[in-house]
N, C-alpha and C positions, 0 to 999 in steps of 0.2 A: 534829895536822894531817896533810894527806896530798899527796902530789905526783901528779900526774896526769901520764899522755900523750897524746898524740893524734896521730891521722891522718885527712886529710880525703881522698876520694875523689869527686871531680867525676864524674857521668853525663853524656851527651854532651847532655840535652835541660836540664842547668845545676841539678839538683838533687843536693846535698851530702848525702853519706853518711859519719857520723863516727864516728869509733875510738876512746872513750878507756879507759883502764886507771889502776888508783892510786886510785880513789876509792870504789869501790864492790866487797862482797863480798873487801875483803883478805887476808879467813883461807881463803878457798878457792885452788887448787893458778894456777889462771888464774881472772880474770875480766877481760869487758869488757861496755862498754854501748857498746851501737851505735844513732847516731839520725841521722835523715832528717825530716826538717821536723818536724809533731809525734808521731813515730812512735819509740818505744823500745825498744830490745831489752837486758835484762840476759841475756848467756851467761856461765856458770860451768864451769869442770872439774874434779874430784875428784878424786885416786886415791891408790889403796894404796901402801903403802910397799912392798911383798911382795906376790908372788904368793901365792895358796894352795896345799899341797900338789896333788899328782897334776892340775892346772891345764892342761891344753895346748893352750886356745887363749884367745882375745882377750875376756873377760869384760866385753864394752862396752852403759852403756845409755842409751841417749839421749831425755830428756823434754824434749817443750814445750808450753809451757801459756800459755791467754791470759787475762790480769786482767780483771774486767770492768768495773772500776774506772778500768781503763786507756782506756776510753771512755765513763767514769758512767755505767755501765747498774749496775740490781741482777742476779744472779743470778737465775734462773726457780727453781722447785721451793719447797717448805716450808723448807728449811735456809736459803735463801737466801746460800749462799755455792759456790766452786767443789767439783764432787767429781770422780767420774771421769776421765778424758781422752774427750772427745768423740772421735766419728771424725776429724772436721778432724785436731784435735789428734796422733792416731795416725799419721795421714798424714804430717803433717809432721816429727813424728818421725823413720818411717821414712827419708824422704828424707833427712834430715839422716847416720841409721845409715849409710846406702848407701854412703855419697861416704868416711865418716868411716873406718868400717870395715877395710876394704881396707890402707890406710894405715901403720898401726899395725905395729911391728916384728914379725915372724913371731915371736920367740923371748919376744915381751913377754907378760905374760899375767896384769898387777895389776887387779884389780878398777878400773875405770875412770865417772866417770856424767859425763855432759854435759846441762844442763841450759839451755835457754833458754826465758826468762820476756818475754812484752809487756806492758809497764809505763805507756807512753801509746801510743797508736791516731790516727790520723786516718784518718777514715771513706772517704776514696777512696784510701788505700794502703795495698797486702798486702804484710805483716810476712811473710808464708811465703816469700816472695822473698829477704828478710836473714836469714832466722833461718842460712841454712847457714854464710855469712858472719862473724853474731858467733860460732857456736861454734869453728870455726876459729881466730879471734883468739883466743878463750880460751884455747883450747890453744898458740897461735903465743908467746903472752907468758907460758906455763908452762916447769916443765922437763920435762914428759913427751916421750918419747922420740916422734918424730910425721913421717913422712915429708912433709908438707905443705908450706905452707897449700893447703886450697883454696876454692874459693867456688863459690855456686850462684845464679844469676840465672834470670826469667822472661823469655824470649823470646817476645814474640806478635807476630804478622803481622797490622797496623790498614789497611784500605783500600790493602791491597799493598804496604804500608812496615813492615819488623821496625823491633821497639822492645825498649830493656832495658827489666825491671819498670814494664810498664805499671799505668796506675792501675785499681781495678775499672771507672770508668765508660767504659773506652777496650777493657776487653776484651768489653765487652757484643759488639763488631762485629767478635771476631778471630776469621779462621779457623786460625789456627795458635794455640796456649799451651802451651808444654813448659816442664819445669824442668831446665837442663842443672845437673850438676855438674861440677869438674873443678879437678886439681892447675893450675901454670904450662906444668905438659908436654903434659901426659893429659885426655881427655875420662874422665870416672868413672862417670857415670850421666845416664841422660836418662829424662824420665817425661813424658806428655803427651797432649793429643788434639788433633783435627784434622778437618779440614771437606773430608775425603775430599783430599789434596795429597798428590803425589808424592814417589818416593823422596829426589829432586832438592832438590825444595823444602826438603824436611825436614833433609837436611844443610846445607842452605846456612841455616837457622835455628840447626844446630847448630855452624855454627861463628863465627857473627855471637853467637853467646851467648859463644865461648871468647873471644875477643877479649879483651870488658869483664872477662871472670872473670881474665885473665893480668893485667889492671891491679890486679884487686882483690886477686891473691896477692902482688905488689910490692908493695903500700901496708902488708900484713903483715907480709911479710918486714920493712921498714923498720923499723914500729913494734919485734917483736920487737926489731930491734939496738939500739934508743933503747932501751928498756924493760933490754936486758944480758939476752936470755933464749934466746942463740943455743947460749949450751950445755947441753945436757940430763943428766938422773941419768942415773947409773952404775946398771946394774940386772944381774940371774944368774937369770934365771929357771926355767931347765930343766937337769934332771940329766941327762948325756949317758953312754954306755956306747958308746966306741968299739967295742970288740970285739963286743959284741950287735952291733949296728947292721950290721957290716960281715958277722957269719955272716948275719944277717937278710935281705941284699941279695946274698950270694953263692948263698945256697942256695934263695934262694923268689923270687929274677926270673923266672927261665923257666917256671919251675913256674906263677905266678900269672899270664905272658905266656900261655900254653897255657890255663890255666883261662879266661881274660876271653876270648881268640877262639872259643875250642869249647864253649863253652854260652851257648847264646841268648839263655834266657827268664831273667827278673828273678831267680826264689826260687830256682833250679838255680844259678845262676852265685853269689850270695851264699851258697848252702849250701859251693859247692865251695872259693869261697875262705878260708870261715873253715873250711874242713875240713884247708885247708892249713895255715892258721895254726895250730889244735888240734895238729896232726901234729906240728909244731917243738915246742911246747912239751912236749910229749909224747915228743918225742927226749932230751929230760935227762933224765938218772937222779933218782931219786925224790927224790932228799935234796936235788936241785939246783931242783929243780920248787919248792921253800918259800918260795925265796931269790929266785928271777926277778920283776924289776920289771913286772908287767902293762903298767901305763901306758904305759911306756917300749916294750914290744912292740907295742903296738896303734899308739904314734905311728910307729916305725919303719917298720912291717909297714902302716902308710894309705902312709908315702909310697912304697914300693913300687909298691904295685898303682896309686896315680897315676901314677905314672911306666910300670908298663909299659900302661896302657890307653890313656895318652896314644900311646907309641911303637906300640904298634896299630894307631890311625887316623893316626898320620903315617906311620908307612913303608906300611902294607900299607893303606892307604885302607880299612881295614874296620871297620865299629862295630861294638859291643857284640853287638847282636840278627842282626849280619849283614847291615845295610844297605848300600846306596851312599851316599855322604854327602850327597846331593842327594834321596834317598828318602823320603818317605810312605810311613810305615805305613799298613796296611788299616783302611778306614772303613767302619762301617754307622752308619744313623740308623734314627728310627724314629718317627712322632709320636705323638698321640691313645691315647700308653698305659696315661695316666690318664683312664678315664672320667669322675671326673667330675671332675677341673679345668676352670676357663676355658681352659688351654693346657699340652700335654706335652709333652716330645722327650727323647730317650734319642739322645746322641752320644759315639760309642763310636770308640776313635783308638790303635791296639795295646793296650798297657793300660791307659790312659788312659781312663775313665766317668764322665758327668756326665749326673746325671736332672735334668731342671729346669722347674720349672713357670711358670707365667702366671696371675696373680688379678689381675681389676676390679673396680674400687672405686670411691666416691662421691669427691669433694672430700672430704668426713670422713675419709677413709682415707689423703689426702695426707700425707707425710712431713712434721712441724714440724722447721724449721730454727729455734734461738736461741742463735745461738756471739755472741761478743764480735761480729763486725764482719757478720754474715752472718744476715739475717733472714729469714721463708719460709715457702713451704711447696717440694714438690719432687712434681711430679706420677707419677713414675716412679724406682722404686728396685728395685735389683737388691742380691744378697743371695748370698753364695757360702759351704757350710759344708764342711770338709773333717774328716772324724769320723776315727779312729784306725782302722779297718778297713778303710779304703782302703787305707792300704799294709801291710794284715796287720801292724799293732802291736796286742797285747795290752795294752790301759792306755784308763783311763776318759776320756771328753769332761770338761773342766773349764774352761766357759765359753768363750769367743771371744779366737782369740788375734789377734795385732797383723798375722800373715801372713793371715789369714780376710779382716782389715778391706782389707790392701793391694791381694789379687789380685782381694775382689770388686771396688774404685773402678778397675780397671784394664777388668775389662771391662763395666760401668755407662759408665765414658768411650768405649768401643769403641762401645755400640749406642744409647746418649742422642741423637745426633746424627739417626739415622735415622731414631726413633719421629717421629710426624708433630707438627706444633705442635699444629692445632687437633682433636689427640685429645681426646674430653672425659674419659678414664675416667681414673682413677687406678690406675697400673698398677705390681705388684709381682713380679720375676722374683726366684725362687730354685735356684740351685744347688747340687744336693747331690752330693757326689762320690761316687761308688762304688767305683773303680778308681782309683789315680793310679800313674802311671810318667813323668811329665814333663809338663808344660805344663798343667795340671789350669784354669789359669785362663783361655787360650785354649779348652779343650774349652768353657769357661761361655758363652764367646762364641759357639763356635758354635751349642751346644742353645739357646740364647737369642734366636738367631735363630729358630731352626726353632718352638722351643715360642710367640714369637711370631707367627709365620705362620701357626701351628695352632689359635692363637687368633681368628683374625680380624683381629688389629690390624693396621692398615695401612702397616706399616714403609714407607718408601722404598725402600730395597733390603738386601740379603743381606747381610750382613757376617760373614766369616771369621778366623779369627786361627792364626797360626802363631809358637813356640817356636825360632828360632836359636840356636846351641852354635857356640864358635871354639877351637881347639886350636892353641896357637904353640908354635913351638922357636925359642928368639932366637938360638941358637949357630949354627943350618941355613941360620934364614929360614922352615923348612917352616910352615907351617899349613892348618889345613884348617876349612872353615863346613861347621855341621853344620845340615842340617832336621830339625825336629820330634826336638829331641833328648828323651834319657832322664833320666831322674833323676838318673844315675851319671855322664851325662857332663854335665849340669848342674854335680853338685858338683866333678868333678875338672877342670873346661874353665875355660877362661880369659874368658868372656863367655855371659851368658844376656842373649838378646834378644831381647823378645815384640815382635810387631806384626800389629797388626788391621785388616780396613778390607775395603773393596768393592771389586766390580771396577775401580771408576775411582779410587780413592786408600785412602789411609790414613785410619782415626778414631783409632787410638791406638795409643801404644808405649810402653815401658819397657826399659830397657836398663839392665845392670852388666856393668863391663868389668873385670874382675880382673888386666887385666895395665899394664904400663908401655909405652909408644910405640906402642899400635895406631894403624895409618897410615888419613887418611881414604878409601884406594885400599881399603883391607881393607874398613874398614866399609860405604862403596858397594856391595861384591862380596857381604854382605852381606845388604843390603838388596836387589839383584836377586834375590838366588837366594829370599831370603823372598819376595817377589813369586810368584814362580812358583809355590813349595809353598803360598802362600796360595788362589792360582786355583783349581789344583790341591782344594786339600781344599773352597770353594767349590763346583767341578761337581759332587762327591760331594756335598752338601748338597741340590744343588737336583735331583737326580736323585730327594730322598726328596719333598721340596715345593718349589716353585719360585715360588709367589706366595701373597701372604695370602690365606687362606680368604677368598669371598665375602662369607660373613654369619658371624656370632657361633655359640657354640654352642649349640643348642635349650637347656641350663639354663645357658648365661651370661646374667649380668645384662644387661638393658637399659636403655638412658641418651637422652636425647634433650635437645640443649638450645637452650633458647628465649631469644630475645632482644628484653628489653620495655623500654618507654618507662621512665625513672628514677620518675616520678611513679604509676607504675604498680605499683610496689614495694610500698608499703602499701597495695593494696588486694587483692594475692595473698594479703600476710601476714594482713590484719584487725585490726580491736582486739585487743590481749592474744595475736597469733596465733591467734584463733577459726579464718579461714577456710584454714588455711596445715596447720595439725593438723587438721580435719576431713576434708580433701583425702587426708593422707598415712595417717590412721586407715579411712576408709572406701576408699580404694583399694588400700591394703598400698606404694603408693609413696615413696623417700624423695625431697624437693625438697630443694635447698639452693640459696639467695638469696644473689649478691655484687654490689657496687656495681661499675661500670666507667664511669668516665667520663659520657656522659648518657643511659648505657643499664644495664635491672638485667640479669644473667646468669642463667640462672634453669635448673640440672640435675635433672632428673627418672628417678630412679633405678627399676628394680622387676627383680621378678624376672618375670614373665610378660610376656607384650606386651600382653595385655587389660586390666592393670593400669596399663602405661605409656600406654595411647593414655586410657583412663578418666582418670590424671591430667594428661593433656597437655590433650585436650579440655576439662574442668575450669576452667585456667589460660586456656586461649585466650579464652574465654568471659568468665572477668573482667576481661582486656586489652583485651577487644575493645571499640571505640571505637561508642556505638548512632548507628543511621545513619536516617534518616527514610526512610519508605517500606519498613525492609524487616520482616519478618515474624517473629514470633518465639514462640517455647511458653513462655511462662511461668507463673509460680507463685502464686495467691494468696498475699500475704501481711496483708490485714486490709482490713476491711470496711468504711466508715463510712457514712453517710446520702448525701451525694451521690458512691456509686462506689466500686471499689475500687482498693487499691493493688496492682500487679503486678512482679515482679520477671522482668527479661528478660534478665538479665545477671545473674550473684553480686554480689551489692553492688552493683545498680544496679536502682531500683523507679520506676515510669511510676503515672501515676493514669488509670485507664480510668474516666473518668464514667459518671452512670448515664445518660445521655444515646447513649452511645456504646457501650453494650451491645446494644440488637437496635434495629433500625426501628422500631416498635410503639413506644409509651409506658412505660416500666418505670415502677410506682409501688415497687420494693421490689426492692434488689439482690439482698437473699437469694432469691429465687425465683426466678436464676437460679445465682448462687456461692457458694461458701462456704469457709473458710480453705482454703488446702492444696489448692485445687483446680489440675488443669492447664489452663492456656485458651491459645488460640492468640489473638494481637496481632499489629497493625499499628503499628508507631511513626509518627503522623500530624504531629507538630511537637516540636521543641526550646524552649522559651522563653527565648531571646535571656536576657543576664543570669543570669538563676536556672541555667538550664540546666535547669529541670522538663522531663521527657518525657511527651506526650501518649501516650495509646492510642488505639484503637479496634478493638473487637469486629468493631461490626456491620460496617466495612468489608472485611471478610470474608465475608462472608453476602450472598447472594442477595436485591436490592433486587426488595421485591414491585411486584407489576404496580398501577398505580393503577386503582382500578375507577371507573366513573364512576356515583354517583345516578341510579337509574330517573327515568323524566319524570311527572311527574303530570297526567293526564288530570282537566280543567277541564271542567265540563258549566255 
């Protein structure tokens, strides 16, 4: 037998979210299942008893996976069971990493895994909104050592009213959907898009999300105390060397304060510092040099140089490369630097490079969506690779890593919003990074713009994106918001905070806040100054193109689509697809057919435009509804005794009698037709019922003069 706990946490719109532990996953360090109406989440937590040797930082991984069982679907593919992690899957993941991360005692450093599983589904509620939720609990009713709890909700803004974890058929109409994260104290992470809203808006979404999150870390906190899981292990993770530590920080502060302000560029200022560091270890005498713990220098000798690159930008307001901390770096663009893509741009941001292209495509070339709850296609997908040579690592590409999937859905959600609906093409952006020093996934955004504009595609408007950096001293108070930070002051700063969007609002943002009590006064201050270096790198963009290309490029594919009566459907296609393949064979066109409602959709793809109007013309013509009186060139297609059959339409044949071939008498249709000929027609009647179409030749033709009989002279 097994004793269970629970905790219920009421939503403000009366939907129950339950907490129980005890009965499920025992042998694991925490578990909990967490459920909302028929919606399941199993979270588990794992960890080591021990660190591993030479270990110095937080070895945490966080998986979530969705059953598809969990809503009776089979799996897709030949195996028919789950394999990989989709992207969904990655995605949420990460979010879960983000918030979890941070958390965890500095000095901890046991192999860690958090797992969460959906186990039942109901098809209008997103499990991605609980999953941060149960894993927290797992960990909350563990004894791992865990600064927490915390939780993550979806906030979206429905007809000008925020809502927690809305259902999918309620976000179809939201212009706001972020996922905050956040301790009882702290905001921890916010990830999200947006329907161009202000900076305004956007905070007051984010703290209408902390709210519900402070209820939901109470309701944990409890259960822990029911549960007895308030005290955690005893754990010694790191071997400390006062005396190192202390020569380390007396003798290489200044020296590494002086290195970080007086060299600008990236690979000078990283030679210098590890030249310093070489130089210490290099000061013991040779027999001492066998004995010195590396690991233990490199952890020492990081938090120096954090500490003096921090005290850099807070006393002397000066960054790394010599900025103002309100500065943009130098921009050039560049478009059409791929000949032959559908679209190019090269956006170049200090060292920061991203080449990124534009392909159209058919409906065939639409993204397939088939996750557990999410079915599809997706007409526009963007695609971000960051290879090891961008930032001068020597070490091979080996597959797509979890950061590739993250920073491209970041800015996919930045520019989705502004491609237009009734695009018809299927369109694919990729960016390849060439350079990175910060922000590599805003530069996506912005070449994504440009290499869209350069395409033709009709974007709505320009969308920009800019990288915020915050530097605190809680002992001073001092901090400082940093634009368009660097990579160094990325990892050494206390908040990286992407955000994207047009001149008139934001499409998306992402935020991690790495510190404790950031005030929402900071974060606002924030967000204006992003604002401005957003505009900012914006004007530079549109200085290189400022509006989408007129037309396509002379070898972009052309697409044109027609919109035909339902019933008109099979007779584009034909029996067997006779007339649908003859069309797409003899013109080099691709068609593709989808039902909509009482109308078929009907895209026509080519590469030439003599081949697209050849098959558009084609299609029009067997849609086209025959109209009495009007005149048409058609095709013999067979001969009989009284007349032939004409075809004036594809798949649509009249019978021109032989009556109704010239004025004169015809005793013999063949002398004047014969298969395969072209004759020009008059549609002269419909017949009511059948719908048989008449023809007529001769009412085309010049009615001869009637002559009249000479008189006969009578003697």
């Amino acid at each position: 037998m097994y004793k269970s706990f629970t905790k219920d946490i009421t939503l403000s719109d009366g939907r129950v979210i339950t907490l129980e532990t005890g009965k499920l996953a025992k042998q694991a360090d925490g578990s909990v299942v967490l459920k909302m109406g028929n919606t399941m989440l199993l979270a588990t937590v794992c960890c080591a008893k021990e660190a591993k040797e030479d270990v110095d930082f937080m070895p945490l991984q966080v998986e979530y996976k969705e059953k598809y069982a969990a809503i009776g679907r089979f799996p897709g593919g030949f195996l028919k069971r789950e394999a990989r992690p989709s992207d969904y899957e990655i995605l949420i993941s990460r979010l879960i990493d983000r918030v979890l991360r941070p958390l965890f005692p500095e000095d901890f450093h046991a192999e860690t895994f958090v797992t969460v599983q959906l186990i039942s589904a109901d098809k209008d509620e997103r499990p991605d909104a609980l999953a941060g939720l149960a894993a927290s609990a797992a960990i909350a009713v563990s004894d791992i050592p865990f600064n927490g709890p915390i939780s993550e909700v979806r906030v979206a803004r429905v007809n000008g009213e925020l809502m927690i974890n809305p259902k999918f058929s309620q976000l179809q109409n939201a212009d706001i959907d972020i996922m905050v994260g956040a301790t009882y104290d702290n905001i921890m992470m916010v990830e999200g898009e947006m329907d161009e809203v202000s900076e305004e808006e956007m905070l007051e979404a984010i703290k209408f999300a902390h709210e519900e999150i402070k209820r939901q870390c109470k309701a944990q906190m409890e259960l822990a105390e029911e549960v007895g899981a308030t005290e955690k292990r005893e754990y010694d993770h790191e071997v400390h060397d006062e005396e190192l530590e202390k020569k380390i920080w007396d003798q290489l502060y200044d020296k590494v304060y002086e290195a970080a302000k007086s060299n600008k560029e990236k690979q000078v200022r990283h030679d210098a510092l590890d030249t310093i560091k070489q130089e210490f270890i290099a000061s013991f005498p040779e027999e001492e040099q066998e004995e010195l713990n590396e690991s233990l220098i490199n952890r020492y000798y990081h938090d120096v140089e954090k500490k003096a690159v921090r005290d850099l930008i807070l006393n002397e307001k000066v960054r790394l490369d010599g900025r103002k901390t309100d500065e943009i770096r130098p921009i050039w663009c560049e478009v059409d630097y791929l000949p032959a893509a559908h679209g190019s741009a090269l956006f170049t941001r200090g060292e920061t490079q991203s080449l990124t292209t534009v392909t159209l495509g058919t409906k065939m070339d639409e993204k397939m969506i088939d996750e557990v709850l999410i079915q599809g296609t997706d007409k526009f997908v963007l695609h971000y690779n960051f290879p090891p040579f961008s930032t001068g690592d020597a070490r091979p590409a080996r597959g797509l890593s979890r950061r590739e999937v993250g920073h491209g859905n970041l800015a996919y959600r930045a520019l989705k919003s502004v491609v237009p609906n009734d695009n018809p093409y299927a369109i694919r952006v990729v960016s390849d990074i060439l350079e990175s020093n910060g922000s590599s996934s805003m530069a996506t955004v912005c070449a994504g713009t440009l290499a869209l504009m350069d395409s033709g595609v009709k974007i709505k408007k320009p969308v920009s994106g800019i990288a915020m950096g915050l530097i605190t001293e809680k002992e001073s108070d001092k901090y400082a918001v940093l634009s368009d930070i660097l990579g160094d002051e990325d990892h050494l700063g206390d908040m990286d905070f992407k955000v994207a969007g047009t001149e008139d609002g934001i499409t998306a943002t992402q935020m991690d806040i790495k510190v404790d009590g950031l005030s929402y006064e900071v974060l606002k201050e924030a967000l204006e100054q992003a604002k401005k270096g957003r505009l900012h790198i914006l004007d530079k963009m549109v200085e290189t193109i400022s509006d989408p290309r007129t037309d396509y490029k002379a070898h972009a594919p052309r697409i044109v689509q027609l919109i035909i009566p339902r019933e008109m459907i099979g007779a584009v296609i034909g029996p067997q697809g006779k007339i649908i393949q003859e069309i797409q064979n003899e013109t080099g066109a691709t068609i593709v057919i989808e039902e909509e409602g009482d109308s078929g959709i009907v895209d026509v793809f080519a590469i030439t435009k003599d081949a697209l109007d050849d098959a558009v013309n084609r299609i029009n013509k067997i849609v086209e509804i025959p109209e009495v009186g009007k005149i048409y060139n058609g095709t013999v297609k067979s001969i009989v005794n009284f007349g032939a059959f004409v075809e004036i339409i594809p798949g649509k044949d009249g019978l021109l009698h032989i009556s109704e071939l010239e004025w004169r008498r015809v005793n013999d249709v063949k002398e004047i037709l014969k298969e395969g000929d072209k004759v020009e027609v008059k549609l002269i009647d419909i017949e009511k019922g059948s719908g048989k179409l008449k023809l007529s030749r001769k009412a085309l033709l010049p009615k001869p003069e009637r002559q009249e009989r000479p008189s006969e002279n009578r003697s």
